[in-house]
ZAGUMI-346280 format. One record per residue: residue number from 1; x, y, z of N, C-alpha, C, O in turn; residue in three letters. Coordinates in steps of 0.2 Angstrom, whole numbers, padded with zeros to 4 digits. Layout:
<nodes>
 num  n_xx  n_yy  n_zz ca_xx ca_yy ca_zz  c_xx  c_yy  c_zz  o_xx  o_yy  o_zz residu
 NUM     X     Y     Z     X     Y     Z     X     Y     Z     X     Y     Z    ALA
...
</nodes>
This chain:
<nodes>
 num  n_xx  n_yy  n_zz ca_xx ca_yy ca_zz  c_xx  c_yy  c_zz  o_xx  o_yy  o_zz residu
   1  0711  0488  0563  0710  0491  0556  0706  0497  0556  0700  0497  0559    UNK
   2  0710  0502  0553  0705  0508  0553  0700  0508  0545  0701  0505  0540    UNK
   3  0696  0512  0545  0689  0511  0538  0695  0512  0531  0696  0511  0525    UNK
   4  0699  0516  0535  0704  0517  0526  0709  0511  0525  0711  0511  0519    UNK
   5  0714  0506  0530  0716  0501  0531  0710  0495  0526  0712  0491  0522    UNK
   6  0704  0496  0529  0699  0491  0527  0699  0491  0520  0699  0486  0517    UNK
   7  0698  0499  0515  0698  0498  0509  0704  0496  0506  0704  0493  0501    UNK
   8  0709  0498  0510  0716  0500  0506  0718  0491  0505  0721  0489  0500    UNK
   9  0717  0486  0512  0718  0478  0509  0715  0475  0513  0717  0470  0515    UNK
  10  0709  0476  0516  0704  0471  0520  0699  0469  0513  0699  0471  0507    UNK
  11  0695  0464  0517  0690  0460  0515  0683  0463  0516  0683  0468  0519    UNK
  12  0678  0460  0513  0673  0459  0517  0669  0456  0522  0664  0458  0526    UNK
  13  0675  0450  0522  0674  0445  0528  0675  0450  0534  0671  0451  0539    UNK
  14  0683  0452  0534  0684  0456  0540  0679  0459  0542  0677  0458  0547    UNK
  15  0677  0466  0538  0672  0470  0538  0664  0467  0543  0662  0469  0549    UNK
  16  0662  0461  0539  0658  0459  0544  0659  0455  0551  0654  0453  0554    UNK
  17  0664  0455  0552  0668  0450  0556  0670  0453  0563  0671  0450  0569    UNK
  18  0669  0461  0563  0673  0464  0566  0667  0473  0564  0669  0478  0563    UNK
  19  0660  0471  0563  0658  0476  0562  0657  0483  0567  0657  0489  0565    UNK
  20  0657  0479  0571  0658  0483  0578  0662  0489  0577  0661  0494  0580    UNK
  21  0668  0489  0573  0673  0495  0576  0674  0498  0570  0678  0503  0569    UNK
  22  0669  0497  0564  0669  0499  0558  0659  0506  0560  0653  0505  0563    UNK
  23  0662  0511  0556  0654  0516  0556  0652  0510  0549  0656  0505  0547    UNK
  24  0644  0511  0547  0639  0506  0544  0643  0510  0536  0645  0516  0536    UNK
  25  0642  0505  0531  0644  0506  0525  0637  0506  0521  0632  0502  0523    UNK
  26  0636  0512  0516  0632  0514  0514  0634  0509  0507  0639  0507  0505    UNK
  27  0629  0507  0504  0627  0502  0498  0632  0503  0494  0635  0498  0492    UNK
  28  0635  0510  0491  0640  0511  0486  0646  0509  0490  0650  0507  0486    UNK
  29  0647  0509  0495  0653  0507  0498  0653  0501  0502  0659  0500  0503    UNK
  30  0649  0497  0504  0648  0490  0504  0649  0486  0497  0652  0481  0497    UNK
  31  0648  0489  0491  0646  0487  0484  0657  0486  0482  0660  0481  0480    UNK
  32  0658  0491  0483  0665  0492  0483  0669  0489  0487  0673  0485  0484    UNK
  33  0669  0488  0492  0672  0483  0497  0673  0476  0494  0678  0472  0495    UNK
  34  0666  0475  0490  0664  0469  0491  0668  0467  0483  0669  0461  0481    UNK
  35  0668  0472  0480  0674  0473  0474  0681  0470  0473  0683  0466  0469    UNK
  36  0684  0475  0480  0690  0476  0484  0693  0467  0486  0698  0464  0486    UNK
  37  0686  0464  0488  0687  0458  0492  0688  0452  0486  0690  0446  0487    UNK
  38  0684  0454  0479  0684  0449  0475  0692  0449  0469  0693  0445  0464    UNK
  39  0696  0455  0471  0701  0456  0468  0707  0452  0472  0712  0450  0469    UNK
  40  0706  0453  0480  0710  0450  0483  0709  0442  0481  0714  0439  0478    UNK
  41  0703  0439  0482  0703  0434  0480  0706  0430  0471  0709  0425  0470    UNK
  42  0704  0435  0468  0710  0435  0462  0717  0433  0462  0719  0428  0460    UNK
  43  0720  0438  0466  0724  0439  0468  0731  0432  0466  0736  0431  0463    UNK
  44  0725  0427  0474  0729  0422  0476  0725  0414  0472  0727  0408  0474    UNK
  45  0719  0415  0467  0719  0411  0466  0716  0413  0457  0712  0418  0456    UNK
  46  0718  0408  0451  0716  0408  0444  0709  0406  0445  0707  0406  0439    UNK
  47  0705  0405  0448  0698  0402  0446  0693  0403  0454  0694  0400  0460    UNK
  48  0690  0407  0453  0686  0408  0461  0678  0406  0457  0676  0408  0451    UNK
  49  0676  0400  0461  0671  0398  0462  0664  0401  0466  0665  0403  0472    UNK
  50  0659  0402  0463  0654  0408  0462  0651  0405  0470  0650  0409  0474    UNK
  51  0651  0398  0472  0649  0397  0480  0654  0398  0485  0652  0399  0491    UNK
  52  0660  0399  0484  0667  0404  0486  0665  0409  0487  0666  0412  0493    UNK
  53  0663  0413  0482  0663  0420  0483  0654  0423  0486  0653  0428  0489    UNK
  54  0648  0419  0483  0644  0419  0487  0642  0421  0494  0639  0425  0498    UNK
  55  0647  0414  0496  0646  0413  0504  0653  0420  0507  0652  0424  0511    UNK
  56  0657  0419  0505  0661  0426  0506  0661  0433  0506  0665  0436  0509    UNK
  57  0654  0435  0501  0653  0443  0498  0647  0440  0503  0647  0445  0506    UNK
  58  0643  0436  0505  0636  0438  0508  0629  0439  0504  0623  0441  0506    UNK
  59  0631  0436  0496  0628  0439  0492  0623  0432  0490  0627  0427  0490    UNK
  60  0615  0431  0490  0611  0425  0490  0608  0423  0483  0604  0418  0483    UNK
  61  0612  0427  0476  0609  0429  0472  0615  0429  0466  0620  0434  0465    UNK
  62  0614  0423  0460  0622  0424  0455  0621  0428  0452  0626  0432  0453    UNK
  63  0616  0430  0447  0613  0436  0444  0618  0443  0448  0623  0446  0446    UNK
  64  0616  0444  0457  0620  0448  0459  0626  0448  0458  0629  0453  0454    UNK
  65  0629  0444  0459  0636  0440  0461  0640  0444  0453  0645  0447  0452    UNK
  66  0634  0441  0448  0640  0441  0441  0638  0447  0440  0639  0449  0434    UNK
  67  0634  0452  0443  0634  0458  0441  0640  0463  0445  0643  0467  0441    UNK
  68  0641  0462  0452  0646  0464  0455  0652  0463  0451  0656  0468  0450    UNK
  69  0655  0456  0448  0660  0456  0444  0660  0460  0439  0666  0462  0437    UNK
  70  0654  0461  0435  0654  0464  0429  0657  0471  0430  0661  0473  0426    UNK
  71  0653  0475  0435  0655  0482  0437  0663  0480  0438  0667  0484  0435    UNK
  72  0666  0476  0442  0674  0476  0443  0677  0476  0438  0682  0479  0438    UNK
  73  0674  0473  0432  0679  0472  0426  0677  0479  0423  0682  0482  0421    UNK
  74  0670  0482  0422  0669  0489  0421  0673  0493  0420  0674  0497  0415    UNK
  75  0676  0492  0429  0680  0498  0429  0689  0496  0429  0694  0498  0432    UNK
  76  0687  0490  0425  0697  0487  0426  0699  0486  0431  0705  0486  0432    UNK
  77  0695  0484  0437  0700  0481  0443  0701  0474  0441  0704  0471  0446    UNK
  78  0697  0469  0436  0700  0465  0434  0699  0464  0430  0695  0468  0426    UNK
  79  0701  0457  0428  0698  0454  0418  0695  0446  0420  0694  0444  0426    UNK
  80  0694  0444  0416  0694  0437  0414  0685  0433  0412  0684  0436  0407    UNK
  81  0681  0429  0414  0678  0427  0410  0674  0422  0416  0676  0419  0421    UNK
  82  0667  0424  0414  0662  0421  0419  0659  0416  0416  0658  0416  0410    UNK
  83  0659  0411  0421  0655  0406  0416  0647  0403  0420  0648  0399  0424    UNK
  84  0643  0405  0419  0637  0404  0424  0634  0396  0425  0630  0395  0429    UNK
  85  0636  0392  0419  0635  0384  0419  0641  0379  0422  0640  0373  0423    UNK
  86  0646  0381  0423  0651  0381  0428  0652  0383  0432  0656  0380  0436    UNK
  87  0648  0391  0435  0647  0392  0442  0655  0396  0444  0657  0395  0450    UNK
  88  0657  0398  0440  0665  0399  0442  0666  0407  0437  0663  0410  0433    UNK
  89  0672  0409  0441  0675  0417  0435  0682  0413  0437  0685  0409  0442    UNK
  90  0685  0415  0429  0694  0413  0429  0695  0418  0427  0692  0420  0422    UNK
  91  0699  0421  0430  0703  0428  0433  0709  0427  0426  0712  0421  0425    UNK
  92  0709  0433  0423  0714  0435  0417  0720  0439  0422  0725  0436  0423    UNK
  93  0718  0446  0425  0722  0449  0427  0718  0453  0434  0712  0452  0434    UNK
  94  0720  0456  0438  0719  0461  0443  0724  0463  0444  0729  0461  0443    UNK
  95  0722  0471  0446  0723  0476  0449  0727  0475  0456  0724  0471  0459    UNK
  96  0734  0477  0459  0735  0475  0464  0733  0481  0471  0733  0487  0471    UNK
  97  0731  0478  0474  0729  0481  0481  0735  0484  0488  0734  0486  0493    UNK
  98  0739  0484  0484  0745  0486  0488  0749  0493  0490  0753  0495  0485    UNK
  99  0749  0496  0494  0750  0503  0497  0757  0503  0500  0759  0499  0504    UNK
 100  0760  0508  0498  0763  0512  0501  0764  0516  0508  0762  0522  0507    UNK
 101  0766  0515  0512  0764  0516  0520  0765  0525  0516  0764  0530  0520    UNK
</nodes>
């Protein structure tokens, strides 16, 4: 995977998975990524559990967590509805991650 490959449909996971072959992401672009990676997981499932995506973004803090989603809905890469006494977001719509070679 090249760093534009990684935006264009990797993860975060991959990212740290495999950081070695990636240059170091600066906080707005870690932040982004980490965007990119919670849209994927939209994607393929109606209900992403906030200990799902915790353990998956890296993120040790819900406050963070439901902040990062806030900015995603912010800026329309997706919709739907946080519930913080449920510990879950149920995905209305996303934005598709799919490129044209």
């Amino acid at each position: 995977f090249s760093l534009i490959q990684l935006f264009a449909s990797g993860t975060y996971e991959e990212y740290n998975e495999n950081r070695q072959m990636y240059p170091e992401l600066n906080t707005g672009q870690e932040t982004k990524l980490k965007q990119l990676s919670v849209i994927s997981l939209a994607s393929q499932r109606h209900t992403l559990l906030y200990d799902d995506l915790l353990r998956a973004l890296e993120i040790t803090a819900v406050p963070q967590l439901e902040g990062l989603i806030r900015g995603a809905v912010y800026w329309r890469l997706l919709s739907g509805d946080l519930d913080s006494k449920k510990r879950h977001f149920v995905v209305k719509s996303a934005v598709g991650r799919t490129f044209a070679p």
